[in-house]
C-alpha positions in Angstrom: 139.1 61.9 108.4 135.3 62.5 109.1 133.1 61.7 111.7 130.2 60.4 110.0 129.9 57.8 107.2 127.9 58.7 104.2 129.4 57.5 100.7 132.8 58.3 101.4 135.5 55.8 100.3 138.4 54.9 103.0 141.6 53.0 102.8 140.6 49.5 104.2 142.5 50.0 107.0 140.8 52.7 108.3 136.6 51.2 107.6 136.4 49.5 111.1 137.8 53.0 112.4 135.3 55.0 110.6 132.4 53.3 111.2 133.4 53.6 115.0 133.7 56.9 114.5 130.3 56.7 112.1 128.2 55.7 115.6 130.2 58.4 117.5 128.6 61.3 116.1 126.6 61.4 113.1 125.7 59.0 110.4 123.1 59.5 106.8 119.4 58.1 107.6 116.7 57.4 105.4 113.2 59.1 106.0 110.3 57.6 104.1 108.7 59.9 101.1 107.6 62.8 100.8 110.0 63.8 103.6 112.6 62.4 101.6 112.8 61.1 97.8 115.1 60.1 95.1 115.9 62.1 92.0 118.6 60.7 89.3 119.5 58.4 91.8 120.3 60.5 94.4 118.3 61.6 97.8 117.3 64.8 98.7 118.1 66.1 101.4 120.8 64.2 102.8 119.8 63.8 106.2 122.2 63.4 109.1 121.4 62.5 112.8 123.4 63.2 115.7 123.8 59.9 117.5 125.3 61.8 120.3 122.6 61.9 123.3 125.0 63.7 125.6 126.3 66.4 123.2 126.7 70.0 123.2 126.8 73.1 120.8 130.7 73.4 121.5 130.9 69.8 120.2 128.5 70.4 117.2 130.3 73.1 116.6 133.8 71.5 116.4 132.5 68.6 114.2 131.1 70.9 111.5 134.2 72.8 111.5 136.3 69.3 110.9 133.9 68.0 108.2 132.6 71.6 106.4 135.0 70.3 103.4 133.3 66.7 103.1 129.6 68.5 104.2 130.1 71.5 101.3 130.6 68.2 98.5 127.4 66.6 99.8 125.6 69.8 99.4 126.4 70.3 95.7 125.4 66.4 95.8 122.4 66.5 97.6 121.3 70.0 97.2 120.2 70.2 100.7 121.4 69.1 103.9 118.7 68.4 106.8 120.9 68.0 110.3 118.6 66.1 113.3 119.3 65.5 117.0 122.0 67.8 117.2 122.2 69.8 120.3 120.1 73.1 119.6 117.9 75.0 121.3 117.9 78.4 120.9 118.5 81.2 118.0 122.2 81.6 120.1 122.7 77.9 119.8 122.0 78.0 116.0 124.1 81.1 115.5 127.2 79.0 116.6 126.6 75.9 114.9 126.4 77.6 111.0 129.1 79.9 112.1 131.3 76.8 112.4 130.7 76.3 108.4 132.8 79.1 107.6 130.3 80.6 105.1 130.1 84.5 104.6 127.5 86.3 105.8 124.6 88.2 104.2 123.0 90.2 106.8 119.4 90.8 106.0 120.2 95.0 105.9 122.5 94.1 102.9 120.3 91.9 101.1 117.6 92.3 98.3 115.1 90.5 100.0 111.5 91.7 99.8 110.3 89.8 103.0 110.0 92.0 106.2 112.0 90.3 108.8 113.9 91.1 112.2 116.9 90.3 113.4 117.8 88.0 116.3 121.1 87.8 117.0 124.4 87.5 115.2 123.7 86.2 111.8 120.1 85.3 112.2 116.8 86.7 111.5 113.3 85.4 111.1 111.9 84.4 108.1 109.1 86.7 106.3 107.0 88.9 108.7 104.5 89.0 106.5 101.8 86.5 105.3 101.3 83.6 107.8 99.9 81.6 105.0 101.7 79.3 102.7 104.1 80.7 100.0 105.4 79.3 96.0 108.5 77.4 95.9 111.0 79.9 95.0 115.1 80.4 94.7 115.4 83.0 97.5 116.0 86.5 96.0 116.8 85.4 92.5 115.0 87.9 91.4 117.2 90.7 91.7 121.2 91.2 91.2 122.3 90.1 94.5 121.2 87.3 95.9 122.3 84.0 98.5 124.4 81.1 97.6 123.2 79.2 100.9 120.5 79.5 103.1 120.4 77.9 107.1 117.1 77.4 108.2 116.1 76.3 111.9 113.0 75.5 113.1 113.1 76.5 117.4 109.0 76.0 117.5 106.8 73.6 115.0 103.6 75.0 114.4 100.6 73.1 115.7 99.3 72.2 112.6 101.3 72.2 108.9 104.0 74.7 108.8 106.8 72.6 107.1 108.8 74.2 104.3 108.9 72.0 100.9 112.0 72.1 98.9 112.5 70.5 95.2 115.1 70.0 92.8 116.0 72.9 89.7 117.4 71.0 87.4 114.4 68.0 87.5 112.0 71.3 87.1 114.2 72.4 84.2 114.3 68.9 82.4 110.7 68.6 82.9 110.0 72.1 81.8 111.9 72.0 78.3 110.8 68.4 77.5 106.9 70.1 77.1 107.7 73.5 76.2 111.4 73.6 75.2 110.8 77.0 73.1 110.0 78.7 76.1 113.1 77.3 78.3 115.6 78.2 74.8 113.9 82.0 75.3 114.7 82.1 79.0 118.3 80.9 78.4 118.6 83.4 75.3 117.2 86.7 76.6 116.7 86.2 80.3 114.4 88.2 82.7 113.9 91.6 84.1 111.8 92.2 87.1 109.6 94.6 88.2 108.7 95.7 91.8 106.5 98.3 93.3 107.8 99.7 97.0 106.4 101.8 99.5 108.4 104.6 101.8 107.5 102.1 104.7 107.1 98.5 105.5 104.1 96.9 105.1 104.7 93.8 107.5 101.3 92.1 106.6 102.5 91.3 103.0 105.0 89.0 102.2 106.7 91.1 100.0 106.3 94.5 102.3 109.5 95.6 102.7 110.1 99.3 101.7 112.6 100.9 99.5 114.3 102.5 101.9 115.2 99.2 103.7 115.3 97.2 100.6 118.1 99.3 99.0 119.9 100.5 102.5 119.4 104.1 101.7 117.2 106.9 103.3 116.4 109.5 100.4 115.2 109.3 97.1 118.0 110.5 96.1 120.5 107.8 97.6 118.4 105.1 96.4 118.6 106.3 92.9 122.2 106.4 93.6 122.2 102.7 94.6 119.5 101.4 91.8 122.5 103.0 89.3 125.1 101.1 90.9 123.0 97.3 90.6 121.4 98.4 87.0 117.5 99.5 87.7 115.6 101.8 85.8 112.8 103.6 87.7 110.1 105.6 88.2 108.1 107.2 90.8 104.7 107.9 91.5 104.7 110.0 94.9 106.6 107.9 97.5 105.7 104.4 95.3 109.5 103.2 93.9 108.4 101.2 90.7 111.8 99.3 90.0 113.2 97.1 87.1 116.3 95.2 87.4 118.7 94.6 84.6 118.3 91.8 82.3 119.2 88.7 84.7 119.7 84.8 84.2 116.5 82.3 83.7 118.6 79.7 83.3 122.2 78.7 84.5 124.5 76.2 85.7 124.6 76.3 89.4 128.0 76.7 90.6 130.5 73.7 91.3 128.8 71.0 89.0 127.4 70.9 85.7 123.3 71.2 86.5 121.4 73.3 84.8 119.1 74.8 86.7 115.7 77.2 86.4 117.4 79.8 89.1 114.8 82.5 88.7 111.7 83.6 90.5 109.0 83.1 87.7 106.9 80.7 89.7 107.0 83.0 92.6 105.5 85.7 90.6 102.6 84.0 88.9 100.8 84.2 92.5 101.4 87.6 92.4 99.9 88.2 88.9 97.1 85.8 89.8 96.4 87.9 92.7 96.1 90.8 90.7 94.0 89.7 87.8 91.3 88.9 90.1 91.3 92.2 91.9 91.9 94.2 88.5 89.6 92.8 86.4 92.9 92.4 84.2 94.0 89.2 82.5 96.5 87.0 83.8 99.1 87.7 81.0 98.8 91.8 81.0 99.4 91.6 84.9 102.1 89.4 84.7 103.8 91.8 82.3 103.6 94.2 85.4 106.0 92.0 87.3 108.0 90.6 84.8 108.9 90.0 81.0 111.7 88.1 79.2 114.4 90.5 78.8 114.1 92.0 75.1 110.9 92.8 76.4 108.3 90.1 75.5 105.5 89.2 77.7 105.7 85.6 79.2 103.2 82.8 78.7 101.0 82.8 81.7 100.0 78.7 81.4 103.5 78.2 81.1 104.3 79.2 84.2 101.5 77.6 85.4 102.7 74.3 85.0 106.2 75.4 86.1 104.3 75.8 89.3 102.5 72.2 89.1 105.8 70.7 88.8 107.4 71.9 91.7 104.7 70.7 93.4 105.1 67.3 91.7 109.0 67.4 92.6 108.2 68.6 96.0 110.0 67.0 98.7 108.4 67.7 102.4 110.4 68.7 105.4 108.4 68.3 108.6 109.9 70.3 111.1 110.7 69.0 114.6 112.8 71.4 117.1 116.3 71.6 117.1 116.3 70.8 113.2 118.5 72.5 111.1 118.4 72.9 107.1 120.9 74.3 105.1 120.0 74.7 101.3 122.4 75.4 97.9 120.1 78.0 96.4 121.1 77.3 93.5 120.4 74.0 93.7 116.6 74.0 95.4 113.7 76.3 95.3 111.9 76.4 98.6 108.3 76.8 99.8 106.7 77.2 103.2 103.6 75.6 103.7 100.4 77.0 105.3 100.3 76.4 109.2 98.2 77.0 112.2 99.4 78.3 115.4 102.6 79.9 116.8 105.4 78.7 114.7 109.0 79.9 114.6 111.9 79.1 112.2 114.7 81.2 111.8 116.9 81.5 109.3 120.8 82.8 107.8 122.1 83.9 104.3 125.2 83.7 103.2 127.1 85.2 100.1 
């Protein structure tokens, strides 16, 4: 029996009872677009507000843990889950409430992530050290051979101008994507992607992709790193302390796990910034420095303009969460790509991972 009302069929019997229960706690509201929009007739996010003026964490807590079950269903339905008014203030306050979930943990020192971050407390951490500035919509870590089902994020301090992080939907990307160039979706699906990145023995915590190989693979030598990038599949070279790793050949396409979507679960978009970036400074052409960063996986360089409008249509899809304090988001990774949008002044969201 759950404490909020969202879609959920109950005996007759028990309707008046639920929707009791419904104004109790939590019930599904409606924001207006772009903070919230339809795709294939369904919303995203869901978004549930906590009707309970008088609450506390404990209580949060303990209605998470009751309704995790019904809340994991409306994630694989929704793709995201947006939770307002609930009773949190602090990174300690947030560290209980997506404990309550259940979820396994992916602690930042574990993970493949290339953002520089710092932990917090228990299972959270900040978000990317790095650029202040706005980022590409991307499926966190996707591309390398470990990355998040889930992602919490919690916003404990808007910024005073922008600052909101944009999610939209893979599979409408996907969809969109094959119907104008379905050749270049079929090569993703048949030969997939490898990766390339370039690390430094440090961080570099004014990029947003600064993190150095020694942090990024958990190991301290040379040596042990080569050890690790043997375990997850890399090839490698090295050019003085600079680590210039590929990944094995990894999924462009798939069906996210526990429904039938398929979804674009890769970081392509992400990376056309980063060729973009380099073009300009190398005098190179958009296509030859993409190749740098990645190529399908027998090899072949990717269509640059492609890409491009892979980009634009996340943007088209792109559904607008404007932070207010004490809001929590938790994501399928599979399900949404994510983007953080430029902002002005102190701002401070924090976020979790989980396996």
């Amino acid at each position: 029996f759950f404490f909020f009302f969202y879609s959920f069929s109950f005996p007759p019997a028990m309707t008046e009872q639920a929707n009791k229960s419904a104004k109790l706690y939590a019930s599904a509201v409606s924001l207006a677009a772009p903070e919230q929009r339809e795709f294939n007739s369904t919303g995203v996010p869901l978004v549930l507000q906590c009707n309970e003026k008088d609450s506390s964490v404990a209580a949060a807590a303990a209605w998470i843990a009751e309704n995790k079950e019904q809340l994991g269903k409306q994630l694989l339905a929704h793709g995201a889950i947006l939770f307002r008014g609930f009773p949190l203030k602090t990174a300690e306050d947030f560290d209980k409430f997506l404990e309550a979930f259940g979820y396994e943990d992916l602690p930042y020192e574990k993970s493949l992530s290339f953002a520089v971050r710092l932990h917090v407390v228990g299972r959270v951490c900040t978000t990317n050290e790095g650029k202040k500035g706005g980022q590409v919509f991307h499926h966190e870590q996707a591309q390398t051979p470990l990355y998040p089902s889930k992602l919490f994020f919690f916003c404990e301090r808007t910024a005073s101008e922008g600052g909101g992080t944009a999610l939209c939907p893979s599979d409408v990307v996907l969809q969109k994507l094959a119907q104008k160039y379905p050749d270049f979706v079929q090569k993703c699906e048949q030969h997939g992607v490898k990766y390339t990145a370039y690390m430094a023995a440090t961080h570099d915590a004014s990029k947003g992709a600064g993190r150095s190989w020694k942090s990024f693979f958990g190991r301290d030598s040379k040596e042990a790193v080569e050890e690790r990038m043997k375990e997850l599949g890399y090839s490698w070279t090295w050019d003085g302390d600079v680590l210039q790793a590929t990944t094995p050949v990894l999924s462009a396409v798939r069906t996210a796990p526990g429904t039938d979507k398929r979804v674009f679960f890769n970081q392509l978009v992400a990376q056309v910034a980063n060729a973009g970036e380099f073009s300009a400074s190398g005098g190179e052409g958009p296509e030859k420095a993409l190749s740098k960063y990645m190529t399908f996986g027998n090899g072949d360089p990717m269509d640059f303009n492609v890409l491009q409008y892979a980009k634009e249509l996340c943007e088209e899809c792109a559904v607008e969460l404007e932070w207010q304090v004490g809001d929590v988001a938790l994501l399928d990774n599979f399900l949404v790509m994510h983007a953080r949008r430029s902002f002005e002044g102190p701002r401070r969201v924090l976020a979790s991972l989980c396996v």
